[in-house]
C-alpha positions as CSV (number, residue, x, y, z in Angstrom):
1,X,35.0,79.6,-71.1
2,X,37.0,80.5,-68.2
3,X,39.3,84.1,-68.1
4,X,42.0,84.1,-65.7
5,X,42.0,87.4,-63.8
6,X,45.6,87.9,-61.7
7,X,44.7,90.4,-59.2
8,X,46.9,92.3,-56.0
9,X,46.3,95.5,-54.5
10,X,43.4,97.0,-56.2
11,X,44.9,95.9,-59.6
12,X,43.8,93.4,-62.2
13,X,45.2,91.6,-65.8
14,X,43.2,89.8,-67.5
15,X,45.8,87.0,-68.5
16,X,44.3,84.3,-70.9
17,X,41.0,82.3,-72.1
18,X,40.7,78.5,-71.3
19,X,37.6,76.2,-72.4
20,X,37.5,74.6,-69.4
21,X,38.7,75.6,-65.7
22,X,40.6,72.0,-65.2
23,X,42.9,73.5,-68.5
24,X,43.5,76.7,-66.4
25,X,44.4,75.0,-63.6
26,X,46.7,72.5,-65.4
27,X,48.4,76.5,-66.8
28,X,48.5,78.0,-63.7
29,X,50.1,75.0,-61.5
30,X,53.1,75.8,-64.1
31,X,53.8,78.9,-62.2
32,X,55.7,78.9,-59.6
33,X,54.8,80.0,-56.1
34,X,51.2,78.6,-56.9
35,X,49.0,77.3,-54.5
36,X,45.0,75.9,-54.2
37,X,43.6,75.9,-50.7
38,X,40.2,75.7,-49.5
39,X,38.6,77.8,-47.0
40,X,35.5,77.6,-45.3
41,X,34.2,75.1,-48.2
42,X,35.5,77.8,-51.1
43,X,38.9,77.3,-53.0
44,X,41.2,80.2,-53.1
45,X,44.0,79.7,-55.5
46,X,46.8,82.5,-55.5
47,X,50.6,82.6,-56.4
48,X,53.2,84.2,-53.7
49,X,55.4,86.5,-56.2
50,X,58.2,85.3,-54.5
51,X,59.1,82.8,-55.9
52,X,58.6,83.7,-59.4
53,X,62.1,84.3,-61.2
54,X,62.9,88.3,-62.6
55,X,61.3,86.9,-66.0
56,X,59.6,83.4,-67.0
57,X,58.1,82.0,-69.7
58,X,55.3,79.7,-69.6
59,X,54.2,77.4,-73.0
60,X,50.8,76.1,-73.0
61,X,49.6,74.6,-76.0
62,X,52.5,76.3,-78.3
63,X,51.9,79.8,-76.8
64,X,54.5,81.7,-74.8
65,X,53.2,83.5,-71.7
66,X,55.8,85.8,-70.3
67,X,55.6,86.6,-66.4
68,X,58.3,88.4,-64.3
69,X,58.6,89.0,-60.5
70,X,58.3,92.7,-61.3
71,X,55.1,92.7,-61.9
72,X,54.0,92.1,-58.7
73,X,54.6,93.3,-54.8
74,X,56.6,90.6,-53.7
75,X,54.9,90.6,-50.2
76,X,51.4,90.5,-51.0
77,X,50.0,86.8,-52.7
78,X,48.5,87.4,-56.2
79,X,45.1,86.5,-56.1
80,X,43.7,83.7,-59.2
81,X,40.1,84.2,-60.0
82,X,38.5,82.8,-62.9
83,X,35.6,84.5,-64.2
84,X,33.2,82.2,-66.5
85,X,32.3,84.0,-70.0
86,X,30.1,82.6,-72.6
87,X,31.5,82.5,-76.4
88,X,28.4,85.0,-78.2
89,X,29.2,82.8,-81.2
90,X,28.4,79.0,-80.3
91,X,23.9,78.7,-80.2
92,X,22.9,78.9,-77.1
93,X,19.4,79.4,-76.7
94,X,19.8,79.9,-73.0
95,X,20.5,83.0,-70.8
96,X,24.3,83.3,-70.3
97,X,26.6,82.2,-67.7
98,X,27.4,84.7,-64.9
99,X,26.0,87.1,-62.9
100,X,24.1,91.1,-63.8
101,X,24.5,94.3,-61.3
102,X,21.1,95.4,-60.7
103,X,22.0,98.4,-58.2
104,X,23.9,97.7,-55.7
105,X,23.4,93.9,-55.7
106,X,24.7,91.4,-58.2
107,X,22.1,88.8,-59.3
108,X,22.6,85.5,-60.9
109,X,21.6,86.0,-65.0
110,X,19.1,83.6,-64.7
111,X,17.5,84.8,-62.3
112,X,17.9,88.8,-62.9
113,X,14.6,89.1,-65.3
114,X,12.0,88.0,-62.5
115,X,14.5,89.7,-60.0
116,X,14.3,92.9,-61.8
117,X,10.3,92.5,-62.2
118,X,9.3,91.4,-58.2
119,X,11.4,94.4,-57.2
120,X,10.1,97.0,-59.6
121,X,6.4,95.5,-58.7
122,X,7.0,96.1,-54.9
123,X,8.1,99.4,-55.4
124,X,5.1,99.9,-57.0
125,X,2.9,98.5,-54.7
126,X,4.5,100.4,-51.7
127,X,4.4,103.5,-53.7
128,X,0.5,103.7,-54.2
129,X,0.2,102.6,-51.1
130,X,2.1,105.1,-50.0
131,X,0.3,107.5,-51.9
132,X,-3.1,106.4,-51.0
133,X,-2.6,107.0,-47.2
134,X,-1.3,110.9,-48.3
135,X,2.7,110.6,-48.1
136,X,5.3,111.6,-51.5
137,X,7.2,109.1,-52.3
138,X,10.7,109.2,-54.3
139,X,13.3,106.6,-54.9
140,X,17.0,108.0,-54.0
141,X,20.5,106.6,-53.5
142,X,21.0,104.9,-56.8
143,X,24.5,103.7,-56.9
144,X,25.2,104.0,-53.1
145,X,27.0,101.3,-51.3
146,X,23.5,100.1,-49.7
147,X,21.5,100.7,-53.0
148,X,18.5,102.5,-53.9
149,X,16.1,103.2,-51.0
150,X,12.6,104.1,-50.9
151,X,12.1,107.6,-48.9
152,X,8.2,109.1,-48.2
153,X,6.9,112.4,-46.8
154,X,3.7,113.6,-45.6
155,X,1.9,116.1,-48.2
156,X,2.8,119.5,-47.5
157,X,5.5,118.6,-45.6
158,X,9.8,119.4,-45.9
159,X,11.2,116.2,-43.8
160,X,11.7,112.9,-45.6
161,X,11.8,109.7,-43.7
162,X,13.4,106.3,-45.1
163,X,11.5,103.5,-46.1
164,X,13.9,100.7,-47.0
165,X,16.0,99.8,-49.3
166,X,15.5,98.1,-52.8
167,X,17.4,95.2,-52.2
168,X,17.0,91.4,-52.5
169,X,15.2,91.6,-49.2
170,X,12.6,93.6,-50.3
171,X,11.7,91.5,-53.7
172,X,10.9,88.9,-51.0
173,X,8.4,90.6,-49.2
174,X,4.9,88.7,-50.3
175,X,2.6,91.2,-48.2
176,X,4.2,94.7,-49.4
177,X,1.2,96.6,-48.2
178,X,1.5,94.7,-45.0
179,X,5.4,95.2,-44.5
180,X,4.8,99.2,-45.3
181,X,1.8,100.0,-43.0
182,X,4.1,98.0,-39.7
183,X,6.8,100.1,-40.8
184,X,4.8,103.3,-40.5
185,X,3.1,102.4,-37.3
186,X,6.9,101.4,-35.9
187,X,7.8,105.7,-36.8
188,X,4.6,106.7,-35.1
């Protein structure tokens, strides 16, 4: 199922539901001022609010979708982006459609369990062997535009000193032990 999200200037509707995106499209040509470009291989659909009328109405299917030109900045395009959902109540069996934040990254749902466990298994690994040459070591900067990091410190000692950060990088290092000890002689 496809949602159609009508976004400009930091604001969003969610508009309608369609079962398929070639049924939204079919909707959203109705509206005037619509256009469906591609760019650098992607297509970018928007609508220019200038040329929708002070208030429309658009039927699809026997329902009545009202849209006016005053809902909109008439100099900024209005941006179309679908977002795929899956419908909880048809059997699956399968990991849903879409995508999960894990931080600051966003990770394809099928492939956010093994994701999730590479990550959290190299942070272990750098972590005792961290630990086993003498250094703290604490996770910081959840949430932060760069994501979580890894940050060490000498026993006994007040300064910190970053690591790097827990990002998809970082689940693809294959020789953690490796990566940390070049890191370490690269500070000394």
């Amino acid at each position: 199922m496809y949602l159609l999200e009508l976004y400009q200037n930091n604001y969003s509707k969610d508009l309608v539901l369609f079962e398929t995106l070639e049924e939204g499209r079919e909707f959203v040509a109705q509206i005037p001022g619509y256009t469906l470009e591609t760019e650098d291989g992607f297509e970018v659909e928007y609508v220019n609010p200038k040329h929708l009328p002070d208030y429309m109405e658009i039927v699809f299917n026997r329902n009545i979708v009202p849209l006016s030109r005053f809902s909109f900045n008439p100099e900024e395009n209005v941006d179309i982006i679908w977002k795929e959902i899956s419908n909880l109540s048809l059997k699956n069996d399968k990991v849903i459609e879409g995508t999960t934040k894990v931080d600051a990254y966003v990770v394809n749902n099928d492939e956010a369990k093994a994701y999730v466990e590479v990550r959290e298994a190299n942070f272990r690994k750098a972590k005792a062997f961290l630990e086993n040459k003498g250094y703290e070591v604490d996770r910081s900067f959840f949430g932060s535009e760069d994501g979580e990091a890894i940050l060490y410190r000498k026993r006994g000692t007040e300064d910190w000193h970053f690591l790097c950060h827990l990002d998809p990088l970082f689940a693809e290092i294959e020789d953690v032990e490796g990566y940390v000890e070049e890191e370490l002689e690269g500070l000394m």
